[in-house]
N, C-alpha and C positions, 0 to 999 in steps of 0.2 A: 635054245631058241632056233627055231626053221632059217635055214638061210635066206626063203623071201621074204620072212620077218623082216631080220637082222637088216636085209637092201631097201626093204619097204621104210624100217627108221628109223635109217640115215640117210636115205633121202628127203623124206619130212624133216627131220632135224636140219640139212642145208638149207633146205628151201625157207627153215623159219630163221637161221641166223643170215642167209643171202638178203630178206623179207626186212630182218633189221639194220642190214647193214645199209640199207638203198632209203629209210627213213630219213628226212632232210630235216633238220630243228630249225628253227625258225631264226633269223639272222636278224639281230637289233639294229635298224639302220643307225649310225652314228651321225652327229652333226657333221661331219668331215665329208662325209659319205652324201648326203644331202648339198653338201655345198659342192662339193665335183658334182653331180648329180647336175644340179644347176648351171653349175659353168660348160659343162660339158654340153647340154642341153642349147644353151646359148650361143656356142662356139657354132655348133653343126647346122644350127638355124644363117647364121652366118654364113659358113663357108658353102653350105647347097645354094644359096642363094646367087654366090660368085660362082659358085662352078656350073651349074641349070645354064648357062646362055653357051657356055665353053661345052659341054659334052655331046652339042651336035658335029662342034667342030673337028672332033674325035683326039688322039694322044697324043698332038705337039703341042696345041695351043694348053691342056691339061697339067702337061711337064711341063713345057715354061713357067705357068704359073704356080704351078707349086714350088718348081724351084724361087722362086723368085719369091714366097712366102719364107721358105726357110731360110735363104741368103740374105733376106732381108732383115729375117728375126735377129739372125748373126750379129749382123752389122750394127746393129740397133742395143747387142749384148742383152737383147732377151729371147735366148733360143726357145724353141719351141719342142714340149718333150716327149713328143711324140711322134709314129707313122702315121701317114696319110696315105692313102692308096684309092682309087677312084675307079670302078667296073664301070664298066660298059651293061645295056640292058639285057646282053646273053651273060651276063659275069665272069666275061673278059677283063683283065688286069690293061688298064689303059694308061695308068700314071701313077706313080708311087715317090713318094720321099720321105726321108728320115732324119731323127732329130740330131745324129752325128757328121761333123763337116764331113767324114771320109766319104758318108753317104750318097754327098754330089755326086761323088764319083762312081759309085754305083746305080746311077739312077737309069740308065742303057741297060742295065744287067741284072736286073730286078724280074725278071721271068715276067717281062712285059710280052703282054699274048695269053699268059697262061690262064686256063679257063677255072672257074670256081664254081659251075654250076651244078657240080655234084655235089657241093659245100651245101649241106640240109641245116647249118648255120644260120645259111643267109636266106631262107626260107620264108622269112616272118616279113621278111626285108621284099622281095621280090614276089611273092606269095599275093600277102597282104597289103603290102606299103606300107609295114608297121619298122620300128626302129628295133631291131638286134643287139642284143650282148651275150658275149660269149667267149669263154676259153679254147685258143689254140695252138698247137704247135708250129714250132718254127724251124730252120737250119740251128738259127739262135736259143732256142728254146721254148719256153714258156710263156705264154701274151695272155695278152684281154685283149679285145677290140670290141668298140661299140659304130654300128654302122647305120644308115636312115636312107632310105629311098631319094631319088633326084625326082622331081616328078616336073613335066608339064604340063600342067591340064593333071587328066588321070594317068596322061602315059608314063612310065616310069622309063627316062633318059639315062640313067646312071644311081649307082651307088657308091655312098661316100662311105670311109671308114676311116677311125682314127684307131691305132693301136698302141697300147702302152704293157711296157715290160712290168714284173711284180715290182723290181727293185724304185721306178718311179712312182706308181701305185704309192707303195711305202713312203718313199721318202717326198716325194714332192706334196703328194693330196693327202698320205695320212691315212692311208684304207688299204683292204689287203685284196686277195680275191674273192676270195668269200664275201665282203662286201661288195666288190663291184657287181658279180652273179647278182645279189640280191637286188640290187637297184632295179626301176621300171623306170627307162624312161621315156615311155608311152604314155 
């Protein structure tokens, strides 16, 4: 066989098992999966609602009050299993807190400042004013974060985000990633 054969295919041949490999099967949403769905839905309707008067006020009054969400869940002995991180309208990192006590301690040193407006993520989020989900990497690893526009009026003030590791995914809601990708919850 001609060697441009031979290159002509096996390049046809990558391109049809690359072709198969990028084919996405359709994901059965689960009742589990529909119920975070829901709660989650419910949660972010909530929290934009407290944080929308707070993010003109820009990242002390944001951190207080997140801290003060998490130390309070503590207290209360029902923590909460997730990150919360809150952009600014350029998606600047303004405030963040997590569902580990150590986390208080980190909440100064959370790459407050750092910009995410390369993040083509949060795209749908800032773009559109649609709500975001999405896998990404961390120092820590592996996440999902689902995020919703802050809006006033039409102006878009802030972006909320809540992030959860696979291991709570699993164990707490009952869904993996591949179900959370699948969710709309638009």
């Amino acid at each position: 066989m001609p060697r441009k054969v031979s290159i002509g295919l096996l390049a046809l041949g990558l391109l049809l098992v690359l072709a198969g490999c990028t084919e996405q099967k359709s994901i059965k949403i689960t009742p589990q999966a529909k119920k975070f769905r829901q709660e989650i839905l419910h949660l972010l309707k909530q929290r934009v609602e407290q944080a929308e008067p707070l993010a003109k006020q820009g990242h002390a009054s944001l951190q207080k009050w997140l801290d003060g969400l998490y130390s309070g869940s503590r207290a209360k002995d029902v923590p909460l299993h997730y990150e919360t991180m809150v952009l600014g309208p350029k998606a600047t990192l303004l405030a963040w807190q997590g569902p580990r006590p150590s986390d208080v301690n980190k909440t100064g040193k959370a790459d407050l400042g750092q910009s995410y407006s390369h993040f083509n993520k949060l795209d749908p989020v800032y773009n559109d004013h649609q709500i975001a989900n999405f896998k990404a990497y961390t120092s820590e690893g592996e996440g999902f974060a689902v995020c919703t526009p802050v809006l006033k009026g039409e102006e878009l003030v802030a972006c909320f985000c809540l992030g959860f590791d696979p291991e709570t995914l699993k164990d707490k809601y009952g869904i993996d990633g591949k179900q959370f990708l699948a969710l709309n919850f638009n």
